[in-house]
N, C-alpha and C positions, 0 to 999 in steps of 0.2 A: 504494500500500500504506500504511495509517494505520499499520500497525506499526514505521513507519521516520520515526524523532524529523525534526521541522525539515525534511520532504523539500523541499518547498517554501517555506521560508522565505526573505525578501530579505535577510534577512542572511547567510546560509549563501552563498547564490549570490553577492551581492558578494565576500566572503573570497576565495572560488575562482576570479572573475575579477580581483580586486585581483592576486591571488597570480601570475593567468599572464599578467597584463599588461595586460588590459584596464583600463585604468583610467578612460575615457569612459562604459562603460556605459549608450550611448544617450543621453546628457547629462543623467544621474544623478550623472555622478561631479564634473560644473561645477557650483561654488559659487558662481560669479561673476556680476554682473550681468548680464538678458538681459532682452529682452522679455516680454511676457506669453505664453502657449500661446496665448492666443486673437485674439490681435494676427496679420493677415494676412502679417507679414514672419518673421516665429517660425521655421519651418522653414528658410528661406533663411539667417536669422542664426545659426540650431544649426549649419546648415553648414559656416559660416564660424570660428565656434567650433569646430568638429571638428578643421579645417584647420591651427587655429595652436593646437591643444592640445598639453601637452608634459606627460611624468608623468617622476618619479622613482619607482621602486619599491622606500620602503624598507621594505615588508611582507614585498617577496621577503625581503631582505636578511636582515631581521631572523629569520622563518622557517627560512633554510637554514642561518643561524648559528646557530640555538638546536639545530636536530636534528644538524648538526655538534658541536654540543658533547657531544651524548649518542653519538650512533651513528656520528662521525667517525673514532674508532676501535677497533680490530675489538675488538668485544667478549671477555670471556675467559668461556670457561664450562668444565665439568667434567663427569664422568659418575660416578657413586657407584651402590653398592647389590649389584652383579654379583660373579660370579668377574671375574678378569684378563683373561681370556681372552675374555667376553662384554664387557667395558666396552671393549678393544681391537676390538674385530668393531666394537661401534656410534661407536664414536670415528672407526675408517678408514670408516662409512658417513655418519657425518655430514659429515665435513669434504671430502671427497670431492662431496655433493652443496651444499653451502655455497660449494664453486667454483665448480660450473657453471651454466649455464643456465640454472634451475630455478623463476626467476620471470616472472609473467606482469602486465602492465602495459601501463597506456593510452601514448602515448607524449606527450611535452607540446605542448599547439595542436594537436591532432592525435585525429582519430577510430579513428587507427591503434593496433594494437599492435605491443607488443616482447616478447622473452626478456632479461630480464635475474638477475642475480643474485637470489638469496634476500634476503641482507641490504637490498638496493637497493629490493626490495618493501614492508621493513618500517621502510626512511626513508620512503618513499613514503606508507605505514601513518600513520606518526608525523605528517609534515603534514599531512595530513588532519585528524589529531586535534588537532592546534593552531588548524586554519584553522576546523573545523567541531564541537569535541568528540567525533568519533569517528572512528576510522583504523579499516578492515574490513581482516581477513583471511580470506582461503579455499583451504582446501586440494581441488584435485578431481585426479582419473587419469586422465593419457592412455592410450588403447589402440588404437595404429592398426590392427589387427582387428577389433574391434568399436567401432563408435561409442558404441553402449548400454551397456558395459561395466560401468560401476560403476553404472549407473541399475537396476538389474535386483532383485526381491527373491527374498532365498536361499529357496532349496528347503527347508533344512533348514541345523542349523546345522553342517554340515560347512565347511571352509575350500574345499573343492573343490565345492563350490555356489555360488559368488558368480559364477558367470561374468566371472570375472577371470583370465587365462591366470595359472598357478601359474611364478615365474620365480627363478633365483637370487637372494636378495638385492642384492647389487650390483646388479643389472640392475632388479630391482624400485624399486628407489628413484629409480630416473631415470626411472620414468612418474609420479613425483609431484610436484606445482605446487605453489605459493604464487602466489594472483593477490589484486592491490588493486584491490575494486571501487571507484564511486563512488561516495559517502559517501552520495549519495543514494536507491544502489542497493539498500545492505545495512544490517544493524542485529543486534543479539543482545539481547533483551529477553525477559522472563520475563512467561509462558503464568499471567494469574489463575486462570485454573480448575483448573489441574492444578499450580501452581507451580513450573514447569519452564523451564529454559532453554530459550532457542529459538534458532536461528545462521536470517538468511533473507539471500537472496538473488536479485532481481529481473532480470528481464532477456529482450527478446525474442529469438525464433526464428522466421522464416519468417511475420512480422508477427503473431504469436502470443506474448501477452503468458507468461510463464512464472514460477514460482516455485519455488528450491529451498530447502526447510528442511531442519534438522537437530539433532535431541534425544536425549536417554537415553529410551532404552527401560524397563520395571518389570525387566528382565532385569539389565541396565546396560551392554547394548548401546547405540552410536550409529546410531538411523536417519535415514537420507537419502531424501530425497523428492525426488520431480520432481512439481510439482499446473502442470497448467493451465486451460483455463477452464471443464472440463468437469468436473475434478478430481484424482486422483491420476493421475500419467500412469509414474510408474514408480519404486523406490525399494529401497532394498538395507540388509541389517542388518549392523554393522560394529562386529568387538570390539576397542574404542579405548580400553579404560580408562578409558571417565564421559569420553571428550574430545569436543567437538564438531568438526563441520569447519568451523567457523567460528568467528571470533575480532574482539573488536573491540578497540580501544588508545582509552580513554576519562579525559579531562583536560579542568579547568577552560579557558573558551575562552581564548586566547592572543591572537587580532586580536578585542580589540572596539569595540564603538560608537566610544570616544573614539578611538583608534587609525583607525582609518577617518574620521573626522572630520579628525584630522592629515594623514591622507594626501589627502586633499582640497584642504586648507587648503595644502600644499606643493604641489601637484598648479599650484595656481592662483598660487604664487608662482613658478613653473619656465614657466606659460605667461606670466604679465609680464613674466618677464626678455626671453622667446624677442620677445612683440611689442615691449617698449621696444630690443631689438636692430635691428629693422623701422625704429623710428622715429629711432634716433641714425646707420642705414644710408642711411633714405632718408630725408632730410632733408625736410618736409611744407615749401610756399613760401605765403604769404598774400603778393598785391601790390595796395597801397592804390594810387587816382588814376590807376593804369595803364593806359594803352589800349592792347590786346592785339595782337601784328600782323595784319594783316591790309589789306581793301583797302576802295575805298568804289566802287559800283558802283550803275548806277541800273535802279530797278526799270521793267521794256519796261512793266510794266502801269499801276503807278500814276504811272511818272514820276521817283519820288521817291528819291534816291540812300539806299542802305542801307549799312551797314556788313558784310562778310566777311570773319571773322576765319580765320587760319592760324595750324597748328597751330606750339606756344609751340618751337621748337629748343634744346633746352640741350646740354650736356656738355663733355667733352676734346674740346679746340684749335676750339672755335666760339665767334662772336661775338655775343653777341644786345644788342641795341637795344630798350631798353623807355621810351616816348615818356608824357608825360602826357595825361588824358583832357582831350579838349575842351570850350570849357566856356563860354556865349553870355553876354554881358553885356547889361544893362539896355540899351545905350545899341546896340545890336548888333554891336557887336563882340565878336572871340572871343579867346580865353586858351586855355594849356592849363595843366590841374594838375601841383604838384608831385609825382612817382609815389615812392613807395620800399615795400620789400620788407622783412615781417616772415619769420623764422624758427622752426618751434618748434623746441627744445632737447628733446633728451631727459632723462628724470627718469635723478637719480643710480641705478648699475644696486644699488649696496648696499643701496636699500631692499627690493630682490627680494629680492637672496640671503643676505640678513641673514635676512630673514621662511623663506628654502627651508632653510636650515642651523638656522634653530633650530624650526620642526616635524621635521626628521629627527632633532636630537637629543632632541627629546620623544618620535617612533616608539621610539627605542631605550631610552631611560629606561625607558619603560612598560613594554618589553620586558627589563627588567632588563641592556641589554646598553649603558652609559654608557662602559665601561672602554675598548670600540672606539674611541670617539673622542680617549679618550686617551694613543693608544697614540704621537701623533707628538706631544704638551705635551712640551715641555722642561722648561716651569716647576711642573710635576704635582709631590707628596710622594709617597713610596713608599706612604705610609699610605693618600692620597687612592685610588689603583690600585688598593691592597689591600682597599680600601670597594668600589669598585666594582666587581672582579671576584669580591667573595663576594656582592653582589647579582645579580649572573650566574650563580655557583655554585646558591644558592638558587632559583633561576629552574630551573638545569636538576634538580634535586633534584624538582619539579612533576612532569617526563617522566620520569626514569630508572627506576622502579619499574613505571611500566606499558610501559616496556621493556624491563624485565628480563623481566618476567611473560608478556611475548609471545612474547619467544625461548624462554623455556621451553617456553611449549606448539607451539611451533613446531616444535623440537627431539625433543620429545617424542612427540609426533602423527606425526612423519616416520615415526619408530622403530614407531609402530606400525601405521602404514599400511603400511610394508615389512615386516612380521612378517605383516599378511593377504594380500598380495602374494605372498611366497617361501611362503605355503602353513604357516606356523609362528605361527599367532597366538599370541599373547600371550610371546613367545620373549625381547622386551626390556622386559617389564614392571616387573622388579621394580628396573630404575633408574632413577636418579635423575638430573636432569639441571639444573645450577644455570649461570643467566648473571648476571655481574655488569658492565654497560655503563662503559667506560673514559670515565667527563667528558675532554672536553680544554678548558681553560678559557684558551686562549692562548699566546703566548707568556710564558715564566716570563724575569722578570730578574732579572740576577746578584745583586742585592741577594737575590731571594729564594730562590737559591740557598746560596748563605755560611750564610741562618739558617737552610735546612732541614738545611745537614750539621751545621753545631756545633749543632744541637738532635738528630741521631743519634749527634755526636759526646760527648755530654751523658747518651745515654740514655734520653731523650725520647722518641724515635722509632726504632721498627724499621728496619732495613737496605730490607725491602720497601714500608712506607709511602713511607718518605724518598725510595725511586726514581719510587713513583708522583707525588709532589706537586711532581718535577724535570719530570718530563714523560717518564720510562720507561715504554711502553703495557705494555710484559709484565715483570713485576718477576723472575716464577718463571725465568724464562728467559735474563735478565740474570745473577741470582745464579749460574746453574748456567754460563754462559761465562765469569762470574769465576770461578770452580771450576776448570773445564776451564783456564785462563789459568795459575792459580797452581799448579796443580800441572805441568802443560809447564814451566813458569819451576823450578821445584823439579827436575826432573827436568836440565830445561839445565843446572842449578847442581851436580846432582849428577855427571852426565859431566863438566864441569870439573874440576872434585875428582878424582874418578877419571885422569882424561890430565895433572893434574901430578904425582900421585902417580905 
C-alpha cells in the first residue's frame, strides 16, 4: 500500500529490530573489520562473527524509559459537559473497560497475539511512534455470532440496522478492542481529492490480501470499509461524532541515524570485550626452535626416516618436554636449537569498556535521558541533576501531547461505539472527555523536596502542583485523604473534650 509512509524503509525496519533485539541484522549491524563479500571465505567469517557477537540494547533502554516517563503513570482524565448522572454512567463505563482485557497486541518475538490492557496498547502505540514516527491505533467489534458483524452496511439509518446484536451498555463495551497494528501495516493520511481523513488498515485473510478504511461520510457519519482485490467486500455507517476508527500517535523520530550508529559503535565494543575475554582465557602459545613431540620413523617406500609429530599434551598436573629443533652443521655434525615460548597478552579490557560506557552515554544524551546515569555520582551538584533531568523533562514534553490527544479519542470513541452498541447512538455525545498524562521524571531528592515545600510554603506554588512535582500521581485525591484525615483527627479531639468534661 503506497499510502503507508516508510513501509518499507531500512531505517524503519532496523529501529524495530534494534528495539526487539536483533541487533546483527544479517551482519548489517557489524561495523567491524571483515573480509570483502566477494572474497571466497566471506560467508564462513560472517559466521564466525555471528558467533562471538555481543549487543547491549541501549535503544530498548532508552525507549521504554522515555514512554515510562509519559504513560508510566496512570494517566488522570475527567468527563465534563453531561448531567451527573450521565458523566457517572460513562465514568463507571470507562474505567471498568480501562481494567480489562480490552487490548489486542502482537506479543514480543512472536507472531502470536495477546489481550492485554487498553493502556498497555497505547504504550505499545507510543513506541512505535518513537521507533518509526507513527504509533497506529484501531478500534474494531467483537461479535461471537456473527463474524460479519460490524463489516455489514446499514439498511437505513436506524441503530437496529447495523446488524450488530442491540446489548446493555455495560455489556456493549466489552465487545470493543483497541489493537496496535504494525506501523507498517497502518497509516491515517489525508485523501487529495476529497481532502478527507483516511484511518487504513492492511492485512491478510485466507492469503487474500485485504484493506480496511475509515472516513467521515458528507452526513458526518464514520464509514468503515472492508475493499479487497476485487473491491469493496463489505462496510457499515457508524455515528461516531466526525471520529474515525483509526488513530495514529505521530512525533519527531526519536532513534535516528546517529543513535543507530552509536548502537553499532557499542554493539562492537561489547563484542571486543566478549573476544579479548577468549584471548586473556585462552592464552594463544607461539614456540620458537621447538621440535614438537613426536617420533622419527622410516619411510617402507623411500627409505628415508620422517619425522611424526604427536599431539602437543598440556594442562593441570602434566609434564610436557619441549626439546630444541635439530639442526646439521657444515662440518656434519648436529646441534639442537635453543627452543623458548612467546605469549600473547591480552589488551587492557578498559579500552572496550571505556569505548561500551561512553556510546551508551551518548545513546542517552541524544535521548535527553543523561540524568540516569547520574543517579549513582556522588560527586554530581544538585544543579548539574537538575540540568539534566529538565533535558529529560523536555524530551518527554515531545510525546505527552500526542498522548494526551490519543486517550482522548480513545476514550471518546469507546463512548461512542457503546452508544451504537446498546442501541442509543449518540446518548454520550455531548461530553467531554480530557487526559492529562502524569510525567514521572524519576526519582525526586530531598534537596528537591525542602525547595518544592518552602516554595508552597512561600506561596509560590499550589498545594496541588507542589504534590505533583514530589512525585504525588493523583494530587485531587491526596488533598481529599488529607481532608478525610483532618477532620477524623478533629473529631478524635473533639470526643476527648467531650469524656473529660
Amino acid at each position: 500500500m503506497k499510502r503507508i509512509p516508510n513501509q518499507h524503509a531500512a531505517w524503519l525496519l532496523a529501529n524495530l529490530r534494534f528495539y526487539n533485539g536483533d541487533h546483527w541484522q544479517e551482519g548489517t549491524g557489524w561495523t567491524g573489520p571483515t573480509v570483502p563479500e566477494t572474497h571466497t571465505q566471506y560467508g564462513h567469517t560472517m559466521q564466525l562473527l555471528e558467533k562471538i557477537f555481543v549487543s547491549r540494547n541501549s535503544i530498548a533502554q532508552a525507549v521504554n524509559q522515555h514512554v515510562a516517563g509519559v504513560l508510566g503513570n496512570p494517566p488522570r482524565w475527567t468527563i465534563t459537559g453531561g448531567d451527573d448522572a450521565l458523566m457517572q454512567e460513562a465514568e463507571m463505563l470507562l474505567t471498568t473497560w480501562l481494567a480489562n482485557q480490552q487490548g489486542y497486541a502482537a506479543r514480543t518475538l512472536s507472531k502470536e497475539t495477546k489481550l492485554c490492557s487498553p493502556l498497555e496498547v497505547v504504550n505499545l502505540a507510543t513506541k512505535h511512534a518513537l521507533l518509526t514516527t507513527r504509533g497506529g491505533l484501531r478500534f474494531f467489534v467483537a461479535n461471537p455470532d456473527s463474524a460479519e458483524a460490524a463489516q455489514n452496511e446499514p439498511a437505513s439509518a436506524d441503530t437496529n440496522q447495523y446488524n450488530l446484536p442491540i446489548l446493555p451498555a455495560e455489556e456493549a463495551i466489552n465487545q470493543i478492542f483497541i489493537h496496535n497494528p504494525d506501523p507498517r501495516q497502518a497509516a491515517v493520511f489525508v485523501d487529495e481529492n476529497t481532502m478527507t481523513t483516511v484511518g487504513l488498515y492492511t492485512y491478510q485473510e485466507d492469503k487474500v490480501q485485504k484493506a480496511e478504511l475509515s472516513y467521515i461520510g458528507r452526513d458526518g457519519n464514520t464509514i468503515l470499509l472492508i475493499l479487497d482485490e476485487t473491491g469493496i467486500e463489505s462496510g457499515a455507517k457508524l455515528p461516531l461524532g466526525r471520529r474515525l476508527m483509526h488513530y495514529e500517535i505521530e512525533r519527531p523520530l526519536f532513534i535516528t541515524e546517529q543513535i543507530r550508529a552509536a548502537q553499532k559503535a557499542l554493539n562492537k565494543a561489547e563484542t571486543m570485550t566478549s573476544k579479548n575475554l577468549d584471548v586473556g582465557g585462552f592464552l594463544e602459545r607461539v614456540f620458537l626452535n621447538a621440535q614438537p613431540p613426536g617420533t622419527w620413523e622410516k619411510n617402507s617406500q623411500t627409505g628415508i626416516e620422517e619425522f611424526k609429530p604427536l599431539p602437543l599434551e598440556i594442562g593441570p598436573g602434566l609434564t610436557t618436554f619441549i626439546s630444541g629443533m635439530e639442526e646439521a652443521r657444515p662440518d656434519g655434525s648436529r646441534t639442537y636449537a635453543t627452543p623458548s615460548a612467546l605469549f600473547r597478552e591480552p589488551t587492557n579490557p578498559e579500552a572496550f569498556t571505556d569505548t561500551s560506557d561512553h556510546y551508551h552515554a551518548s545513546i542517552l544524551e541524544q535521548c535527553g535521558q543523561l540524568h540516569t546515569l547520574l543517579a549513582n555520582e556522588g560527586n554530581i551538584s544538585g544543579e548539574s541533576r537538575s540540568q539534566a533531568r529538565d533535558a529529560y523533562k523536555k524530551s518527554l514534553l515531545e510525546t505527552k501531547p500526542e498522548a494526551d490527544k490519543a486517550l482522548v479519542w480513545l476514550l471518546e470513541t469507546v463512548l461512542a461505539l457503546t452508544a451504537v452498541l446498546s442501541g442509543q447512538p449518540g446518548r454520550y455525545e455531548a461530553l467531554a472527555v480530557s487526559v492529562d498524562c502524569q510525567l514521572d521524571l524519576g526519582i525526586i531528592t530531598s534537596d528537591e523536596v525542602t525547595q518544592t515545600v518552602q516554595a508552597h510554603g512561600a506561596g509560590l506554588l499550589s498545594r496541588e502542583t507542589a504534590m505533583s512535582k514530589i512525585g504525588v500521581t493523583d494530587p485531587t485525591a491526596e488533598k481529599q485523604r488529607i481532608q478525610d484525615e483532618q477532620v477524623e483527627l478533629n473529631n478524635m479531639a473533639s470526643n476527648d473534650n467531650d469524656t473529660e468534661m
